[in-house]
C-alpha positions in Angstrom: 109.9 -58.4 -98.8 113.0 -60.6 -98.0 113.5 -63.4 -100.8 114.4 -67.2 -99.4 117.9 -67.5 -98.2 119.5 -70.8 -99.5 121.4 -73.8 -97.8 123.4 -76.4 -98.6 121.8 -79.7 -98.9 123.8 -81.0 -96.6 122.2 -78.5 -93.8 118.5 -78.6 -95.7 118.7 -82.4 -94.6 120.1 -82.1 -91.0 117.3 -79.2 -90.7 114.8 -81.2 -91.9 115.8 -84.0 -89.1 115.7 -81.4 -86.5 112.8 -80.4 -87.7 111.4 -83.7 -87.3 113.1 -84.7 -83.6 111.4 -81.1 -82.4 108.1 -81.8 -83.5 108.5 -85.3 -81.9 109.6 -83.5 -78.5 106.3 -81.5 -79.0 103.8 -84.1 -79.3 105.8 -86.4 -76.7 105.6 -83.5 -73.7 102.8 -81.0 -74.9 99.2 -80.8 -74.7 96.0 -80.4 -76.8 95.0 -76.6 -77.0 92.2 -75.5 -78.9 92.4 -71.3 -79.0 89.6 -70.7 -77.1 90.6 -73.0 -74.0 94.3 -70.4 -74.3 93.1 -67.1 -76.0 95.8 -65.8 -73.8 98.6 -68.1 -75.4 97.6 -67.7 -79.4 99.5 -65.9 -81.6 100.8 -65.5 -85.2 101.5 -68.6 -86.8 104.3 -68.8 -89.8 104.4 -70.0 -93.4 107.2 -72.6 -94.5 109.5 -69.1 -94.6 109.4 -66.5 -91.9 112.0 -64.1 -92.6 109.5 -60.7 -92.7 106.3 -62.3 -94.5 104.7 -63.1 -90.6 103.6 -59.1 -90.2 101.7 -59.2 -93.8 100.3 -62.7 -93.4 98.8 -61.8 -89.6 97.5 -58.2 -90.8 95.6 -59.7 -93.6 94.0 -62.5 -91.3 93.1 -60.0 -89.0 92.1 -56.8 -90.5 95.2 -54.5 -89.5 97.2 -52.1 -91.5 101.0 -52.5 -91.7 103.2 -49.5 -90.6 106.8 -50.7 -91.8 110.2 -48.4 -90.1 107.9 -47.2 -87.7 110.1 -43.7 -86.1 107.7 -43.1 -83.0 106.4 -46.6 -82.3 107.4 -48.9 -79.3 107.1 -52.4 -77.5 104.6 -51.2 -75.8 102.9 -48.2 -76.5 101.8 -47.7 -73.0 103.9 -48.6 -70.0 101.5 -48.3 -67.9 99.6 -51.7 -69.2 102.3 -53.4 -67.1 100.8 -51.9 -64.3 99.1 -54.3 -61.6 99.6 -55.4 -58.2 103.1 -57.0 -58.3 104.2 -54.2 -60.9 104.3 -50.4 -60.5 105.8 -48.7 -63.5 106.4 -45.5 -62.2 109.2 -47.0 -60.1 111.2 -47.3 -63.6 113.7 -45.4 -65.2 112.5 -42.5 -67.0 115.2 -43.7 -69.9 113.9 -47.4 -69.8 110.6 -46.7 -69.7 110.9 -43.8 -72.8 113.2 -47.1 -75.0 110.2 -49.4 -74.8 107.5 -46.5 -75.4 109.4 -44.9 -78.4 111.6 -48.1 -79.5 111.5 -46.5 -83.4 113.9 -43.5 -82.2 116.5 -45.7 -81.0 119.6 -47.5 -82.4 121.5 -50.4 -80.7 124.6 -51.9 -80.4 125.1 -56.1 -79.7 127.9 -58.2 -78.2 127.6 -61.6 -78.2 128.8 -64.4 -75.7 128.5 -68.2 -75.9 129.3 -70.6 -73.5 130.0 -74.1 -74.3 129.1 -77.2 -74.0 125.8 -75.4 -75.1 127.1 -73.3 -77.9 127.8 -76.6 -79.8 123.5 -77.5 -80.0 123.2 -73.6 -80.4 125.9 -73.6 -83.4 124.0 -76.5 -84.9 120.3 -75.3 -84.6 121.4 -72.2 -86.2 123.6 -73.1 -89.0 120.8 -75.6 -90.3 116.6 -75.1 -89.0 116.9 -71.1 -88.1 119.3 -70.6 -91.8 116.8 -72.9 -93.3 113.5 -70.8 -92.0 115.3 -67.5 -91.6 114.3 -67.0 -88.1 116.0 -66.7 -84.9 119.3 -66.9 -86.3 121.6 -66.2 -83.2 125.0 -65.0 -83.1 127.2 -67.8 -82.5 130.1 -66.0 -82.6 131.3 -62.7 -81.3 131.9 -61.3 -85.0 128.5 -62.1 -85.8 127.4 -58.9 -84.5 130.8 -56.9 -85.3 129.0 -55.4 -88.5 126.2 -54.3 -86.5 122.4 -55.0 -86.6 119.1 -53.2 -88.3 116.2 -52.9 -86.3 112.9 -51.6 -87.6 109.4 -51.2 -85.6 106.7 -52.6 -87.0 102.8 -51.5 -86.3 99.8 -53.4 -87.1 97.1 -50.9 -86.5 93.2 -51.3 -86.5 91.0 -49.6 -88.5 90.5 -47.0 -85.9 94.5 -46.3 -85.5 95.4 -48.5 -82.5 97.8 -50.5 -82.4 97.2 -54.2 -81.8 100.9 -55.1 -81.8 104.2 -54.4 -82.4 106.6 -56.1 -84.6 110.7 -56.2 -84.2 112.2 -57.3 -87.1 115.6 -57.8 -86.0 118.6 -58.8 -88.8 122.9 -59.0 -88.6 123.9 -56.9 -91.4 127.0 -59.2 -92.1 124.8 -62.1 -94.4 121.0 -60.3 -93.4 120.1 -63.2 -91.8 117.6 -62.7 -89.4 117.8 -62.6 -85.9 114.2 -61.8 -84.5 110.7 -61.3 -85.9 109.0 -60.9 -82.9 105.3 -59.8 -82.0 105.0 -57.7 -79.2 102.3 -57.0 -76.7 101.3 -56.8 -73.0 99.4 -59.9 -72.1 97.4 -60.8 -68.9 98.5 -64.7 -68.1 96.0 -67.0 -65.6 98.7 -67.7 -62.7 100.0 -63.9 -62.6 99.0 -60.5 -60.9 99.9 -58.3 -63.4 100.4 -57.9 -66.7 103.4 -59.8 -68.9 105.4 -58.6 -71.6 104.8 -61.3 -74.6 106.6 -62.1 -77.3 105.7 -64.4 -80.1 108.2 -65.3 -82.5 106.3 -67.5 -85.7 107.8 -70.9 -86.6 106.6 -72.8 -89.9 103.2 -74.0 -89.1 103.6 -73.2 -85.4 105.4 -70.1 -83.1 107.6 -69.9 -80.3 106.1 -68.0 -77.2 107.9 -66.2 -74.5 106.1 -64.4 -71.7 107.8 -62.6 -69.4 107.3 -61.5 -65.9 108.1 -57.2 -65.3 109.9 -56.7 -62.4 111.6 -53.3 -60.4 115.0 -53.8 -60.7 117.8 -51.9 -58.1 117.9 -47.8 -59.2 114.8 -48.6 -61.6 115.7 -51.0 -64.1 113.2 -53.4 -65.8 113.6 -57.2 -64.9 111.9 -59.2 -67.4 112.0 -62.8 -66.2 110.1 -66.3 -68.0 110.8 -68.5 -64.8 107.7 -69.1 -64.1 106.2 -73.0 -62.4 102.8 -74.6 -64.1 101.2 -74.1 -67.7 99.9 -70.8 -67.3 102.3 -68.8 -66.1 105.0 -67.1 -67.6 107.7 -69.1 -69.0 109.1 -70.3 -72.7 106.1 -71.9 -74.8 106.7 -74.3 -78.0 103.6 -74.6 -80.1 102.8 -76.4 -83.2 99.3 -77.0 -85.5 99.4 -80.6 -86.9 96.3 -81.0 -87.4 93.5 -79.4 -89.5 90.9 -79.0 -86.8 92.4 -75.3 -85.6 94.1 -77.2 -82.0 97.8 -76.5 -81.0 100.0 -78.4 -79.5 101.8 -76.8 -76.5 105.1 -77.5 -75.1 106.2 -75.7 -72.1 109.7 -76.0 -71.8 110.5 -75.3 -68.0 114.0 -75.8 -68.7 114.8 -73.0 -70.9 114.3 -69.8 -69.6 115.2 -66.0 -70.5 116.0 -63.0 -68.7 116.6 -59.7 -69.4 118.0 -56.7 -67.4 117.1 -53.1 -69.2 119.3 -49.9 -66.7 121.1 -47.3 -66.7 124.5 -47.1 -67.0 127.1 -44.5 -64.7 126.6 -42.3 -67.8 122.8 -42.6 -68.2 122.9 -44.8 -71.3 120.4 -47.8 -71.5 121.9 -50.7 -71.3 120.7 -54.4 -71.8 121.6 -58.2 -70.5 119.8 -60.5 -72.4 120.5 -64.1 -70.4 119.2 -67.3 -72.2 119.8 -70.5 -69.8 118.6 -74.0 -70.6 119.0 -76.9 -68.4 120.7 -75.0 -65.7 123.6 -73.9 -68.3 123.9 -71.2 -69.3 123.8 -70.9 -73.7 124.2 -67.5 -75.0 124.0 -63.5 -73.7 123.6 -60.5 -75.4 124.9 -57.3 -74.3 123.1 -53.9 -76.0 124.2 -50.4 -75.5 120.6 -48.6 -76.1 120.8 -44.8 -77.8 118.0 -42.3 -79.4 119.2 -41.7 -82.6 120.4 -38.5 -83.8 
């Protein structure tokens, strides 16, 4: 387990006052959700620290077994979950499909692109709340990424051997600061045909929520898209407990959205666009070139 990064005062204060404005934002646009009203929405909820503690902290609540540098593990373990009536699978690449099924046997390369004006309120909530938590720590600069990232699957497995979720635990090798922990499983959402991908990424006392929408892309690459209208549907979801009676409070934020493009390449290499947009600009994308390892 990862130990505590530390900060600067300076940055613990101006984190702590973000901290404070987001949580404001929350209870100003969200809503009251108890779990059972959303069973479809809940999902791991952090500590204070994130950094890798979420996977031990959620298997011990719920019974699972931790699997750490999972080799033969994926996203999702089945593709064909996905499938439904706005979704066939089949119509995927065989190499796309085989990256989320068996995500342990591959290794990835990033590149990094920000755009401003938004890459000055991405440099700040970086540098200050995700340093502070150790949690979605984003490259804000192109050498950010130049020493390369780890990537390890993570499987929390029921007692009978199947897996309730995956984990990607995500960190830049220059500093180790990390860039994802992520929960990942297919999820059936109210306003939607077919199954989602979701991904839950804990926060202290709360989580950030991203559901995304599978789509056939042109020569079978995998469109994963959070544009999505109405609570309900897919889209980017902000939730915190402030309470002690077991409610969230939910904010969709319909502004920011994500989208990813998984393909081939001319040389049949799996490639990814990762696009993260908010209030029509766009903030940051990440290019990864997608290979089993040897």
């Amino acid at each position: 387990m990862r130990s505590k990064p530390h900060i600067g005062p300076l940055r613990n204060a101006i984190a702590s006052l973000g901290a404070f404005v987001i949580y404001g934002l929350i209870r100003l646009f969200g809503r009251r959700v108890k779990p059972a009203e959303a069973p479809w929405l809940m999902g791991p909820i952090g500590g204070a620290h994130i950094g890798d503690k979420p996977y031990d902290e959620y298997a011990a609540e719920h019974g699972l077994t931790v699997v750490r540098n999972a080799r033969e593990g994926g996203l999702i373990p089945s593709f064909d979950a996905l499938a439904g009536p706005s979704f066939d699978p089949s119509r995927i690449a065989s190499e796309v499909r085989d990256f989320y099924e068996h995500t342990g046997a591959y290794r990835m390369d990033v590149w990094a692109k920000t755009f401003f004006p938004s890459n000055l309120a991405l440099w700040l909530l970086v540098t200050t709340i995700s340093r502070k938590v150790d949690q979605l720590n984003f490259p804000v600069d192109a050498f950010d990424t130049a020493s390369g990232m780890d990537s390890e699957i993570v499987l929390l497995q029921d007692a009978q051997g199947e897996v309730r979720c995956t984990g990607w635990f995500r960190r830049l090798v220059e500093g180790g600061r990390v860039l994802y922990t992520g929960f990942y499983t297919s999820q059936v959402v109210p306003a939607h045909t077919s199954a989602c991908v979701k991904v839950a990424f804990p926060m202290p006392n709360g989580n950030a929520t991203v559901i995304l929408r599978p789509e056939v892309g042109e020569d079978g690459a995998l469109i994963l898209d959070s544009s999505g209208p109405g609570f309900g549907n897919v889209g980017f979801y902000r939730m915190q407990r402030f309470g002690s009676d077991g409610a969230l409070t939910v904010w969709k934020i319909r502004s920011l959205k994500e989208r990813f493009r998984v393909y081939l390449d001319a040389e049949r290499v799996v490639r990814c666009d990762h696009a993260i947009r908010f209030l029509g600009l766009p903030v940051l994308t990440l290019h990864y070139r997608i290979q089993r390892k040897p």
